[in-house]
N, C-alpha and C positions, 0 to 999 in steps of 0.2 A: 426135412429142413424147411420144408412151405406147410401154411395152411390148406386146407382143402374149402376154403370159400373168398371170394374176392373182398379186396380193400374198400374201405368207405368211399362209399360214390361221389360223396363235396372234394372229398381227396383229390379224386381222379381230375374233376371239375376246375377245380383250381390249378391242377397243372395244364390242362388247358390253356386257361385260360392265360397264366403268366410264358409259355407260349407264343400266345396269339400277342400277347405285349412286347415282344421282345428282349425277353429276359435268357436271350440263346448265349450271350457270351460269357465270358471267366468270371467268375467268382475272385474274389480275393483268395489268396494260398489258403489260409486257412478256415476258408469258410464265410460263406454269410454273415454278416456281423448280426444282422439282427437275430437269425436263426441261434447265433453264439449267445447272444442276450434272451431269448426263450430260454434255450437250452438252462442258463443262469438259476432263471428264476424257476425252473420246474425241477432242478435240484434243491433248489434252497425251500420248496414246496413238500419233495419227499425227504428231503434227512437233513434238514435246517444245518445247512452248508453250504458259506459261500463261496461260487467260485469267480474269479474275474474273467472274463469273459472275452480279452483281447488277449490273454494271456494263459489261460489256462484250459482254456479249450479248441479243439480241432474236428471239424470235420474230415471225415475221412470214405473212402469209395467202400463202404462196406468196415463191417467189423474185422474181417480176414484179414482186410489191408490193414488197420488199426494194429493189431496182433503183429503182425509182419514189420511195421516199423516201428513199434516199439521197441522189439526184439532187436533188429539189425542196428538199432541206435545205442543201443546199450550191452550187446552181447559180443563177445568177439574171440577168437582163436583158445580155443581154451577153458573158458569159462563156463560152470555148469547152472544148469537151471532146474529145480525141482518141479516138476508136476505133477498134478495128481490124476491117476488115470482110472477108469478109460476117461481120453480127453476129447477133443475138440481136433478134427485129423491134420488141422494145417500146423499145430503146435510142436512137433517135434520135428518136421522137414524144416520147419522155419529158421530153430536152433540149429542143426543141424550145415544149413546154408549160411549162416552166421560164424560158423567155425567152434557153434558151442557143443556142449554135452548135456542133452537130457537125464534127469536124474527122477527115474518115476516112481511116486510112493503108490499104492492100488488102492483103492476102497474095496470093501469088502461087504458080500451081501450076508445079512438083509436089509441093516441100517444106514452103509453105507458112509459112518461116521468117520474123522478123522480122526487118528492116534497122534496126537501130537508129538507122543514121545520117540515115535518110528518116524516123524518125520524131521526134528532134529539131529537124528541120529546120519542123517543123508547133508547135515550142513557142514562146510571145511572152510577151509581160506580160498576155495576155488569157486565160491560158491555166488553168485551174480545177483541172480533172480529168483522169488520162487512163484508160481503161476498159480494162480487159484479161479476157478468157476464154482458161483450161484446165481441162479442157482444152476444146478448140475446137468450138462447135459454128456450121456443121455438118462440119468439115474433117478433127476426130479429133486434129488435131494437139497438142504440146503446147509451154509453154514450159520452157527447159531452165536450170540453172542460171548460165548466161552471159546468157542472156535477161534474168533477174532481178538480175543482177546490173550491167546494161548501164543496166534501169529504176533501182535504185539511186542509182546516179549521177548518174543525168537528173536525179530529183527533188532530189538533195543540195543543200541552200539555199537552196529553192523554197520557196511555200506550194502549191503544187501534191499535190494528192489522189488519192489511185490506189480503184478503184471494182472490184474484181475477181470475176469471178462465176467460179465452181467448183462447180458446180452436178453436174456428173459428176466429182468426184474421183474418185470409186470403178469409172468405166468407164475404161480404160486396154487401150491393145492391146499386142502385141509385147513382153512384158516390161518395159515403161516404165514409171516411177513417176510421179506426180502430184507437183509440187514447190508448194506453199503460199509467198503472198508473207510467208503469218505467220512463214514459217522465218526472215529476212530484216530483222534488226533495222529497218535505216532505211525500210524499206518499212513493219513492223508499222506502227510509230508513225504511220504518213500512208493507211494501209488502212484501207477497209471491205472487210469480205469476203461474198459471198454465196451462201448452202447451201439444197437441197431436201429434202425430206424425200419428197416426190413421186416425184423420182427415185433417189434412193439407194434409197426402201424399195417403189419400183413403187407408190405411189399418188397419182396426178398428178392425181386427181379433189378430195384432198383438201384440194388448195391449202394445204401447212405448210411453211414453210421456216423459214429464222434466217440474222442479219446479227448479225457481229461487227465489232470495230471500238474502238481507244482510248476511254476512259471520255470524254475531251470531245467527240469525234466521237459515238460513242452517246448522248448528251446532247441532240446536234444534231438526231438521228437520228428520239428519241424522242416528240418536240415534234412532228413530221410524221407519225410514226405514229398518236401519240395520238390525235390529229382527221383521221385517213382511216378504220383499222378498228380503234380502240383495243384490243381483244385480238382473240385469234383461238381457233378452236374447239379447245374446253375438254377433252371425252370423248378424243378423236385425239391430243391433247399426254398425257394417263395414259396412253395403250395405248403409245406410242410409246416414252415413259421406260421404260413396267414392261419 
């Protein structure tokens, strides 16, 4: 779950330094505004998409937290959620303490591709969310632009919620690109998305990440935030921006 060598040294430096400035108290609930305006533009940088930034993005204590209230804000007594397994191990306790029903389709070696058709087959009218990671941990794999576009159409005149963690964009092997549901008009609209800061910038100790996601979804989002860890640490969101 961690690297085996330490974070960029100006990193560390900088949070020093904001620090020694006094940048010890609350954040706004949802995050650094400026950090929410980085974050903007280093989307619209990888998958020329824009997000607004007072409204559709949040910082959050970690991606786990991110996952966790997304989930409880939008799951409840009943409702199932599809994932694809093996997942990510906070994902079915999460459903679970939501009152939902996980509904897991497998990947399967050695390609570890998704069958679309098997995983329609798991959707009903009880059917909520379905949960997607790329790329894949722990498998590496990724999904490809027919993947996304197979999800597409699943959801097309659904209320159906796609919950996407992308937590390693930025680790990619073999020449592959990372493909974002954001790219994906009919997806944006019904996406949350969920990002680390831990692992993009190697510090996993710091627990910072950010969940995007439609201005009425982020609404949803904020409400469960608010009263779990209303902001998140203050000094680590400057170093991070500068």
């Amino acid at each position: 779950g961690f690297p085996d060598f330490d974070c960029d040294e100006n990193l560390r430096k900088l949070v020093t330094k904001h620090l020694n400035e006094g940048k010890n108290q609350y954040c706004p609930m949802a995050g650094l505004l400026d950090l929410r305006q980085t974050i903007s533009q280093k989307i619209k940088h990888s998958y020329n998409v824009t997000l607004d930034p007072t409204t559709q993005i949040c910082i959050t204590a970690g991606a786990t937290q991110a996952l966790f209230t997304a989930i409880t804000a939008f799951v409840h007594q009943g409702d199932e959620v599809i994932i694809i397994e093996p997942a990510y191990d906070s994902y079915t306790p999460s459903i679970l303490l939501a009152g939902g029903i996980p509904k897991p389709y497998r990947l399967v070696y050695p390609d570890y591709s998704i069958d679309w058709k098997m995983v329609k087959e798991k959707v009903n009218s009880h059917t909520k969310m379905i949960m997607i990671n790329s790329p894949h941990n722990p498998t590496g794999s990724l999904v490809s632009e027919s993947d996304l576009q197979e999800l597409s159409s699943l959801i097309k005149n659904t209320d159906i919620l796609i919950l996407s963690d992308e937590v390693y964009e930025h680790i990619t092997f073999d020449g592959n690109n990372h493909k974002s549901v954001l790219s994906y008009p009919e997806l944006k609209k019904r996406s949350m998305v969920v990002y680390s800061f831990g692992k993009s910038l190697h510090v996993t100790g710091w627990k910072l990440g950010f969940c995007t996601g439609p201005e009425w979804v982020m609404k949803e989002f904020r409400k469960i935030h608010q009263y779990t860890v209303f902001s998140c640490n203050s000094p680590m969101q400057y170093a991070i921006n500068e």
